[in-house]
PDB file of N, CA, C and O in Angstrom:
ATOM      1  N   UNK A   1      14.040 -17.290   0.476  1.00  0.00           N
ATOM      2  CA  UNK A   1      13.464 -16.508  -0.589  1.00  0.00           C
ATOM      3  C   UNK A   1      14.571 -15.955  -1.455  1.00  0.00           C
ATOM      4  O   UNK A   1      15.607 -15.446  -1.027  1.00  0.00           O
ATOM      5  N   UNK A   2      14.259 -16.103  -2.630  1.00  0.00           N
ATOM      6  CA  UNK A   2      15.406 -15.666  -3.877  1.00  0.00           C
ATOM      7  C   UNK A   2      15.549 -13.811  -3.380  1.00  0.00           C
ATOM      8  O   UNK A   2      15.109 -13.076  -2.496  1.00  0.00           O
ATOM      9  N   UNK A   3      16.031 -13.759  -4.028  1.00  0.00           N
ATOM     10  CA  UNK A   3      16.765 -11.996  -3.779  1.00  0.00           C
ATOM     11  C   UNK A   3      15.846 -11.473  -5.206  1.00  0.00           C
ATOM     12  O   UNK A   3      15.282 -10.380  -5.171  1.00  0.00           O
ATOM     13  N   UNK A   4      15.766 -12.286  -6.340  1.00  0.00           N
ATOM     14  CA  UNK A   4      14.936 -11.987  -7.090  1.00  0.00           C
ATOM     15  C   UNK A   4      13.405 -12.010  -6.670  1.00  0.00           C
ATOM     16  O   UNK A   4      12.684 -11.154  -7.182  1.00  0.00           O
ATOM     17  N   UNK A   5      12.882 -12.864  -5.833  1.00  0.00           N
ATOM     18  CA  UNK A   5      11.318 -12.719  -5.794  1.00  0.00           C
ATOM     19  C   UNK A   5      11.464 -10.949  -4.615  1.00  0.00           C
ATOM     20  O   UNK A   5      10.857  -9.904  -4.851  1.00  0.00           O
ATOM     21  N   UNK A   6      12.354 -11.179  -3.545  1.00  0.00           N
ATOM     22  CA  UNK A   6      12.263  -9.992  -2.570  1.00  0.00           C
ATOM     23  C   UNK A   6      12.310  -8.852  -3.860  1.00  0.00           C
ATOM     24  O   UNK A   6      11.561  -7.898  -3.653  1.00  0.00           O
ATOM     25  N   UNK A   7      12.951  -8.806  -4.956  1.00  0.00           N
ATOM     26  CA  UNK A   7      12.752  -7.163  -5.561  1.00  0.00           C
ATOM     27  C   UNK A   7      11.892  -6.951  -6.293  1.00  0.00           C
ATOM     28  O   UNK A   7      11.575  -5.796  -6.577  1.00  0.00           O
ATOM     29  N   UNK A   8      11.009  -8.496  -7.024  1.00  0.00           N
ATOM     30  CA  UNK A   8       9.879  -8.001  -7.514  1.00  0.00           C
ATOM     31  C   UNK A   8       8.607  -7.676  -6.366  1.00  0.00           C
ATOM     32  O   UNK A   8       7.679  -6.915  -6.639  1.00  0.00           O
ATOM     33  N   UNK A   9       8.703  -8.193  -5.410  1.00  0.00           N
ATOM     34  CA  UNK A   9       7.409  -8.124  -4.194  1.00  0.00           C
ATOM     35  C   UNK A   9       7.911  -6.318  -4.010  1.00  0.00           C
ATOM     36  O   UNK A   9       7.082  -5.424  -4.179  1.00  0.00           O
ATOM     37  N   UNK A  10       9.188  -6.070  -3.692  1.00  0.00           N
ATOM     38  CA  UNK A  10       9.206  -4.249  -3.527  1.00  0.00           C
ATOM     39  C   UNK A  10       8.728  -3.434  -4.455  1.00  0.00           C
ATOM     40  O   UNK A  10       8.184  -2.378  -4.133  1.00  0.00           O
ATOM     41  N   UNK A  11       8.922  -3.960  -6.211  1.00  0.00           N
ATOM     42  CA  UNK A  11       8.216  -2.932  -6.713  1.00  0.00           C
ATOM     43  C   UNK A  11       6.911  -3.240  -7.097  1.00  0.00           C
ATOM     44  O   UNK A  11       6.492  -2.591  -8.056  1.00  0.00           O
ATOM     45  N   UNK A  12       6.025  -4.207  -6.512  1.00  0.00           N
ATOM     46  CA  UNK A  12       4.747  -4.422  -6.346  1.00  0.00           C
ATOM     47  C   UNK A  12       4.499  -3.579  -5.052  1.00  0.00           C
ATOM     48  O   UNK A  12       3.353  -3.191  -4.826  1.00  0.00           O
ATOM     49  N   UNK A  13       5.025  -3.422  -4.607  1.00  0.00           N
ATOM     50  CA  UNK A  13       4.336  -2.808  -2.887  1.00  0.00           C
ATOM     51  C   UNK A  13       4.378  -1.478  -3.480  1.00  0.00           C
ATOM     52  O   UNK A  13       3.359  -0.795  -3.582  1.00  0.00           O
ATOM     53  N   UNK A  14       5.857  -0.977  -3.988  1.00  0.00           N
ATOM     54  CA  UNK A  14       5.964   0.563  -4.432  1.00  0.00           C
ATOM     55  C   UNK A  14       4.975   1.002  -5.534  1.00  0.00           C
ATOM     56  O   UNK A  14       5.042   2.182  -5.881  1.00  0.00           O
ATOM     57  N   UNK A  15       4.051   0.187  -6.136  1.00  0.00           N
ATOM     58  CA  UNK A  15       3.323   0.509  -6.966  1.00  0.00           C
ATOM     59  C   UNK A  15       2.010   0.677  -6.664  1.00  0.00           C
ATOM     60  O   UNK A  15       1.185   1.403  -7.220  1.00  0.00           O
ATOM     61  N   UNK A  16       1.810  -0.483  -5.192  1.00  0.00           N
ATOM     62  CA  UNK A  16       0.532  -0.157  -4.682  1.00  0.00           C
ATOM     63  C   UNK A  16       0.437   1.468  -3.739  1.00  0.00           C
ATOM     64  O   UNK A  16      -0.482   2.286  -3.697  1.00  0.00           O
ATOM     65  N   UNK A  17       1.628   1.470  -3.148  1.00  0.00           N
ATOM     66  CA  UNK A  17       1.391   3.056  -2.488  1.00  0.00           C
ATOM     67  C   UNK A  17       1.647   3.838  -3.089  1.00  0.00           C
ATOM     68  O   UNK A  17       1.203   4.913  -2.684  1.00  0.00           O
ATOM     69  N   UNK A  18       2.442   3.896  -4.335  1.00  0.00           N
ATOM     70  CA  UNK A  18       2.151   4.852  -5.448  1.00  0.00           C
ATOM     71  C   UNK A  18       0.493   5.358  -6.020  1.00  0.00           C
ATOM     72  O   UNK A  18       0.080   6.452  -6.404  1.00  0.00           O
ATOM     73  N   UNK A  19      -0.177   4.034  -5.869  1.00  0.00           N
ATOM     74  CA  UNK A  19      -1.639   4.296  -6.417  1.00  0.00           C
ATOM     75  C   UNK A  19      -2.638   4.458  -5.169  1.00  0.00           C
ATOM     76  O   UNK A  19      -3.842   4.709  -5.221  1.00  0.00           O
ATOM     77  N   UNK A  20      -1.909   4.271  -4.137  1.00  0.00           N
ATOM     78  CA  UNK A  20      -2.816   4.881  -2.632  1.00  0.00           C
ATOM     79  C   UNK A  20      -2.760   6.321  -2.558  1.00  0.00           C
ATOM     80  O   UNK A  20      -3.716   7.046  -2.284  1.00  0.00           O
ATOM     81  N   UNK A  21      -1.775   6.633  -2.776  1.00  0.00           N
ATOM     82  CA  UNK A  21      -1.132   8.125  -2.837  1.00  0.00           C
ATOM     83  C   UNK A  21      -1.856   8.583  -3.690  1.00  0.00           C
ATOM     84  O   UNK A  21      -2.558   9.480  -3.223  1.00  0.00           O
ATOM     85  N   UNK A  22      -2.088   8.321  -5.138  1.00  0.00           N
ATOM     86  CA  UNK A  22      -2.787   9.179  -6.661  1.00  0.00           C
ATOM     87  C   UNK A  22      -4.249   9.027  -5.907  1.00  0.00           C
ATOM     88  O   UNK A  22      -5.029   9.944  -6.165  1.00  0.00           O
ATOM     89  N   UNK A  23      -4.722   8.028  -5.036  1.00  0.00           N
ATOM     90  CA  UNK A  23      -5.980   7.925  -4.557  1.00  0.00           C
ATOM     91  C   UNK A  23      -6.258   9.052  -3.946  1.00  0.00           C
ATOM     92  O   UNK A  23      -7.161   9.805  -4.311  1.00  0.00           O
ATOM     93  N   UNK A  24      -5.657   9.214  -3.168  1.00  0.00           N
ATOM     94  CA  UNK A  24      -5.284  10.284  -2.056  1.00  0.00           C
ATOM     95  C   UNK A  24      -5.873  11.571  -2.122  1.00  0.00           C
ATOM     96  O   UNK A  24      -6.807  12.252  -1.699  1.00  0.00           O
ATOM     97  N   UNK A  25      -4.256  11.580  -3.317  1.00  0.00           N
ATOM     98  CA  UNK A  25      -4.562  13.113  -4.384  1.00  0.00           C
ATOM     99  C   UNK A  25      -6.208  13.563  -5.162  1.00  0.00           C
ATOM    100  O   UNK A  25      -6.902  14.554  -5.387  1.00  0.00           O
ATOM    101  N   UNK A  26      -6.205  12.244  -5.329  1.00  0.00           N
ATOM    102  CA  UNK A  26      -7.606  12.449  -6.554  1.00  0.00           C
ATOM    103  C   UNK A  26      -8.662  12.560  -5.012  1.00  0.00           C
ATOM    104  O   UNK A  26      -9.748  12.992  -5.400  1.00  0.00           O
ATOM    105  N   UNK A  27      -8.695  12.409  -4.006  1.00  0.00           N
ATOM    106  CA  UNK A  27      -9.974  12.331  -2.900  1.00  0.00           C
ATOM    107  C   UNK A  27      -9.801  13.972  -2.429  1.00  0.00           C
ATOM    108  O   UNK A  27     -10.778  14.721  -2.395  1.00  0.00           O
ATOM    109  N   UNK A  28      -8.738  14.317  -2.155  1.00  0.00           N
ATOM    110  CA  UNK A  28      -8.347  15.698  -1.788  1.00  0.00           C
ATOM    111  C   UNK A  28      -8.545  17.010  -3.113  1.00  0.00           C
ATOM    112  O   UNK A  28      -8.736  18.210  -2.918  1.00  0.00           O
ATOM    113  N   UNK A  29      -8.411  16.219  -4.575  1.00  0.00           N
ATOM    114  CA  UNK A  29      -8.995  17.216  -5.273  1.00  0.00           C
ATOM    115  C   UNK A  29     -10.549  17.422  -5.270  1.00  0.00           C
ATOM    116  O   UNK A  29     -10.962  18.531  -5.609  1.00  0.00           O
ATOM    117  N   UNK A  30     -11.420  16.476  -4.925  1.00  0.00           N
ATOM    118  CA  UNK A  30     -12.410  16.775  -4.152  1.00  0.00           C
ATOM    119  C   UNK A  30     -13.287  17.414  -3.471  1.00  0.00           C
ATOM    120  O   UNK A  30     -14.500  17.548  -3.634  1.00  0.00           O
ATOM    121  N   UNK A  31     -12.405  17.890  -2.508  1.00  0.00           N
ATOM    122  CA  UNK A  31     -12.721  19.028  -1.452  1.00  0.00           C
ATOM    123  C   UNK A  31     -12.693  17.780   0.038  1.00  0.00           C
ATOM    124  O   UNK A  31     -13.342  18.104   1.033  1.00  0.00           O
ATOM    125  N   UNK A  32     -12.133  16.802   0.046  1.00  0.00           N
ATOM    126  CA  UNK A  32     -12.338  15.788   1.094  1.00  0.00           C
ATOM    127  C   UNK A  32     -10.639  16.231   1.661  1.00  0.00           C
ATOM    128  O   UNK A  32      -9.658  16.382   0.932  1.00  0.00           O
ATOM    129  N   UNK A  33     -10.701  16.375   3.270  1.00  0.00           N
ATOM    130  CA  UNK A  33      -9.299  16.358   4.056  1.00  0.00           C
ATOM    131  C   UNK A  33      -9.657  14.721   3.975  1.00  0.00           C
ATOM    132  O   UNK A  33     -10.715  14.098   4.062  1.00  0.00           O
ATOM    133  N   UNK A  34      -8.231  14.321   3.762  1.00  0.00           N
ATOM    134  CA  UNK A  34      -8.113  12.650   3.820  1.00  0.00           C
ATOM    135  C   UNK A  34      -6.253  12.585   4.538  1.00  0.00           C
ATOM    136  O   UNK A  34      -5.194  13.152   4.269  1.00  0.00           O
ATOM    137  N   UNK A  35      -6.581  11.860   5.238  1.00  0.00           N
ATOM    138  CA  UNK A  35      -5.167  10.738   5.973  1.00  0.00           C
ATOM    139  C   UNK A  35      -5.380  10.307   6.087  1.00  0.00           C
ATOM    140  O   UNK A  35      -6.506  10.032   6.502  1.00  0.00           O
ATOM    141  N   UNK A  36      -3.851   9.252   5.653  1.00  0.00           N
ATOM    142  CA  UNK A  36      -3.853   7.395   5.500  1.00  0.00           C
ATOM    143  C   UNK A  36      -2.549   7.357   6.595  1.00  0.00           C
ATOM    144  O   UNK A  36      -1.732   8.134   7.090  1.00  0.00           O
ATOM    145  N   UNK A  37      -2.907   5.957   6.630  1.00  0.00           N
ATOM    146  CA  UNK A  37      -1.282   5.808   7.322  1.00  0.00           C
ATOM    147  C   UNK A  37      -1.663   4.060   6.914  1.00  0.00           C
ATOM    148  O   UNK A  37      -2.791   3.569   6.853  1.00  0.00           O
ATOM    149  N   UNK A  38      -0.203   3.291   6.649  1.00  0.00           N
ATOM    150  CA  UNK A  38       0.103   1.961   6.626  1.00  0.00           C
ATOM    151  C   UNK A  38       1.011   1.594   7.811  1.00  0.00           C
ATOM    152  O   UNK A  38       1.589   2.181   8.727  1.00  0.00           O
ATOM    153  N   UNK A  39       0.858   0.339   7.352  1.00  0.00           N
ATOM    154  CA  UNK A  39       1.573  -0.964   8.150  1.00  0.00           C
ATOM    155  C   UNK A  39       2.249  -1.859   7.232  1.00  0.00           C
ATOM    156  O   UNK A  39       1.642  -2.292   6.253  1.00  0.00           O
ATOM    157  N   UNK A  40       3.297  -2.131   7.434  1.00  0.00           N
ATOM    158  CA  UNK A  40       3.456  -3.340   6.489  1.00  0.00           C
ATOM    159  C   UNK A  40       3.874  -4.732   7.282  1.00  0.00           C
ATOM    160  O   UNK A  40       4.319  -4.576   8.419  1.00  0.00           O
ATOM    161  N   UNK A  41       3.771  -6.017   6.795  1.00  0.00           N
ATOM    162  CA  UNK A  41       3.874  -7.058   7.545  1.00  0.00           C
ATOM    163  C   UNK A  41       4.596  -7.906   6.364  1.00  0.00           C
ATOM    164  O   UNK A  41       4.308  -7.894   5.167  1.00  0.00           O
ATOM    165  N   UNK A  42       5.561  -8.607   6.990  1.00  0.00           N
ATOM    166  CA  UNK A  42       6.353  -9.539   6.007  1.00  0.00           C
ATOM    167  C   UNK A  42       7.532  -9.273   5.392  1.00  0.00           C
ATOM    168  O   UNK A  42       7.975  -8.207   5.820  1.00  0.00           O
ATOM    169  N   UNK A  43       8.358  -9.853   4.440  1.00  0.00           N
ATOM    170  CA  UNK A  43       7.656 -10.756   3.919  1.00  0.00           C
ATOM    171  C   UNK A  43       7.213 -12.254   4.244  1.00  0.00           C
ATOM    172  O   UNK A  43       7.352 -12.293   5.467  1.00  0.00           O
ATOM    173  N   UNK A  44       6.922 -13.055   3.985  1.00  0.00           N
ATOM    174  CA  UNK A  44       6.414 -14.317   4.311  1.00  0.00           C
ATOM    175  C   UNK A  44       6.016 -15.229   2.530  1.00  0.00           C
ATOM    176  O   UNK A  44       5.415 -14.813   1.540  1.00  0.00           O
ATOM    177  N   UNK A  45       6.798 -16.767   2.869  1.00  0.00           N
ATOM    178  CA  UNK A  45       6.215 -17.770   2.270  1.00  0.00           C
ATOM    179  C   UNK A  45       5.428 -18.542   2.934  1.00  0.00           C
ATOM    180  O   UNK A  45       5.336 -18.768   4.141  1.00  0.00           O
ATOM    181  N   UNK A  46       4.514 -19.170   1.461  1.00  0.00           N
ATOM    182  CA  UNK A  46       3.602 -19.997   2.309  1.00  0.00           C
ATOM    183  C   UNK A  46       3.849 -21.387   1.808  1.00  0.00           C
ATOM    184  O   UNK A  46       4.664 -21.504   0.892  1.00  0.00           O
ATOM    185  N   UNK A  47       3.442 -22.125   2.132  1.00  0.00           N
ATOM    186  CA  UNK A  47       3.242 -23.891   1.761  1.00  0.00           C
ATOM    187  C   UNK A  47       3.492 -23.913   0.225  1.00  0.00           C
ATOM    188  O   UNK A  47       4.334 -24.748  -0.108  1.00  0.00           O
ATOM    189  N   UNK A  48       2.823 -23.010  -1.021  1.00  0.00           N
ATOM    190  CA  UNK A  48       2.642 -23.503  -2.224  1.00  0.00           C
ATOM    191  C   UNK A  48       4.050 -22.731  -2.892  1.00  0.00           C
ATOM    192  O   UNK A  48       4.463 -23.050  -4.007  1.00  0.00           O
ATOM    193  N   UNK A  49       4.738 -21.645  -2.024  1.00  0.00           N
ATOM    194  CA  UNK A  49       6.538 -20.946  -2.217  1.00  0.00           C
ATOM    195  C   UNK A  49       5.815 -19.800  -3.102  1.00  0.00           C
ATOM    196  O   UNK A  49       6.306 -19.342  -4.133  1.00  0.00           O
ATOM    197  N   UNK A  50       4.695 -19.441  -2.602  1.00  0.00           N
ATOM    198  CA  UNK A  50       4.572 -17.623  -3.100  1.00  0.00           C
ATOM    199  C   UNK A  50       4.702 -17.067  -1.734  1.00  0.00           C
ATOM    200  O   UNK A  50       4.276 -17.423  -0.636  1.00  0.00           O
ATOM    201  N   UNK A  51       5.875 -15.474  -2.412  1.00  0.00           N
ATOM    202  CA  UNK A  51       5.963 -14.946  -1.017  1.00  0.00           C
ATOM    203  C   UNK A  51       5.433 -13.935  -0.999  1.00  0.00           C
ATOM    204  O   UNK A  51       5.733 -13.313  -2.018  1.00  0.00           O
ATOM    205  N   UNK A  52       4.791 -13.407  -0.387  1.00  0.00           N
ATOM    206  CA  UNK A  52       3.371 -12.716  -0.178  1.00  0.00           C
ATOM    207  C   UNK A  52       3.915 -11.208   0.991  1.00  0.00           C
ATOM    208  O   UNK A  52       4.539 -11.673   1.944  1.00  0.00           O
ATOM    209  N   UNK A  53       3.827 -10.027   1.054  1.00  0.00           N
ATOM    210  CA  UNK A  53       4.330  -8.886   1.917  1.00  0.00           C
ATOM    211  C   UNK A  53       2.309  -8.284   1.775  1.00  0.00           C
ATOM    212  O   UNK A  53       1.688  -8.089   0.730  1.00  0.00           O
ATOM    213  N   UNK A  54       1.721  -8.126   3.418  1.00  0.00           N
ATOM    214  CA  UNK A  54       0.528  -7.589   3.940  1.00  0.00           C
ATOM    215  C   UNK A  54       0.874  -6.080   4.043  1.00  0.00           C
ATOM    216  O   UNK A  54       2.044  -5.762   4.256  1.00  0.00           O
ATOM    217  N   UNK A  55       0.052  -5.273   3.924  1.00  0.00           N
ATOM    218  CA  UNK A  55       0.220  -3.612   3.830  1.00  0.00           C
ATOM    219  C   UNK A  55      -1.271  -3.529   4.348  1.00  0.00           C
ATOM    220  O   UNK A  55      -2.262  -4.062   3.848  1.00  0.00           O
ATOM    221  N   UNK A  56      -1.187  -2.702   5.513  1.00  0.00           N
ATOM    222  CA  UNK A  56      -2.716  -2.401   5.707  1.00  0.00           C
ATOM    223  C   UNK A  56      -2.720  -0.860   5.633  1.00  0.00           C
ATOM    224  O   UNK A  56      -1.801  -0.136   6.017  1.00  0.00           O
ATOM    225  N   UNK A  57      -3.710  -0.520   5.167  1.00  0.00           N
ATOM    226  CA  UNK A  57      -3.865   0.773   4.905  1.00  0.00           C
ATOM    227  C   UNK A  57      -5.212   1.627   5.800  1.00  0.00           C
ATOM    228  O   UNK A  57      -6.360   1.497   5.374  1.00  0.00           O
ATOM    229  N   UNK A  58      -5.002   2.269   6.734  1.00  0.00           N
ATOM    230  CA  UNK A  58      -6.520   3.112   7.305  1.00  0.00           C
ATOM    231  C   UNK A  58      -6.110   4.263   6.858  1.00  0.00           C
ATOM    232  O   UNK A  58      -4.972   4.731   6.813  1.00  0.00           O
ATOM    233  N   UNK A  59      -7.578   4.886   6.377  1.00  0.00           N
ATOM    234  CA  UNK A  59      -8.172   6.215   6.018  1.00  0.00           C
ATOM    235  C   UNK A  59      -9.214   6.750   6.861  1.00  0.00           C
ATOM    236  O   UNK A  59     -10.173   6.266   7.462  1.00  0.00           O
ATOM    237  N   UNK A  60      -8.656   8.050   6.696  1.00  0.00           N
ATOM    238  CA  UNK A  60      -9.340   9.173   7.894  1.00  0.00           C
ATOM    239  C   UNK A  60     -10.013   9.983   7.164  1.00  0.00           C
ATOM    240  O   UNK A  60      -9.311  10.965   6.924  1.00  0.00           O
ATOM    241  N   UNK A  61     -11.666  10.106   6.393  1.00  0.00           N
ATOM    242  CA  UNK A  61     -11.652  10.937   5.919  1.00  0.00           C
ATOM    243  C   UNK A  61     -12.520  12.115   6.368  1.00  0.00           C
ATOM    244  O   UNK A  61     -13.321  11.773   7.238  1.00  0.00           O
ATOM    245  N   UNK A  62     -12.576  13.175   6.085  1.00  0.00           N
ATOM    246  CA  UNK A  62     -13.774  14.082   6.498  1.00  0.00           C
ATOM    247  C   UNK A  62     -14.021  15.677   5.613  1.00  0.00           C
ATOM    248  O   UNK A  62     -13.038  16.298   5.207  1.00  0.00           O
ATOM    249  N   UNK A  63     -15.226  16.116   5.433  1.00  0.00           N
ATOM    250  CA  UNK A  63     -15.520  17.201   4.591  1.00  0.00           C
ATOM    251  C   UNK A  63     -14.760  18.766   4.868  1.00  0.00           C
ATOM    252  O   UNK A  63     -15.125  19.429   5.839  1.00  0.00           O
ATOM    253  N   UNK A  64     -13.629  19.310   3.888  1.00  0.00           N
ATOM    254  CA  UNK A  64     -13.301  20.380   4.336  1.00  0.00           C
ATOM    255  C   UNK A  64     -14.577  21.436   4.241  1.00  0.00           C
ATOM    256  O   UNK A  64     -15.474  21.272   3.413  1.00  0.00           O
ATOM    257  N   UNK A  65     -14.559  22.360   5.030  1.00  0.00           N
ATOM    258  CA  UNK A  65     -15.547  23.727   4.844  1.00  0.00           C
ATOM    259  C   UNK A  65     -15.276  24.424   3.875  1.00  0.00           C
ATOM    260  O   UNK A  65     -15.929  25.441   3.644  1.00  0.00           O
TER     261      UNK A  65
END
């Protein structure tokens, strides 16, 4: 994998948990207690030479009083 595809796949990832995070924020302005936590997996090519990095994301959410 080029050193160029690895730094555009990082600021694709940094942009998706940037907007998990504003999710976050915007669920907690709400009145919702929310925690996330990730995983990340990869990176990895496949057969057609896109290299692809998996992020799984679970949310915990529940109603503050």
């Amino acid at each position: 994998m080029a050193t160029d595809d690895l730094a555009e796949l990082d600021q694709d990832v940094a942009e998706v948990r940037r907007r998990v995070e504003a999710l976050a924020n915007d669920m907690r302005g709400l009145g919702m207690e929310l925690r996330f936590s990730s995983e990340e997996y990869g990176p990895e090519k496949d057969f057609d030479g896109i290299v692809t990095r998996t992020i799984t994301f679970s949310f915990r959410v529940s109603l503050q009083d």
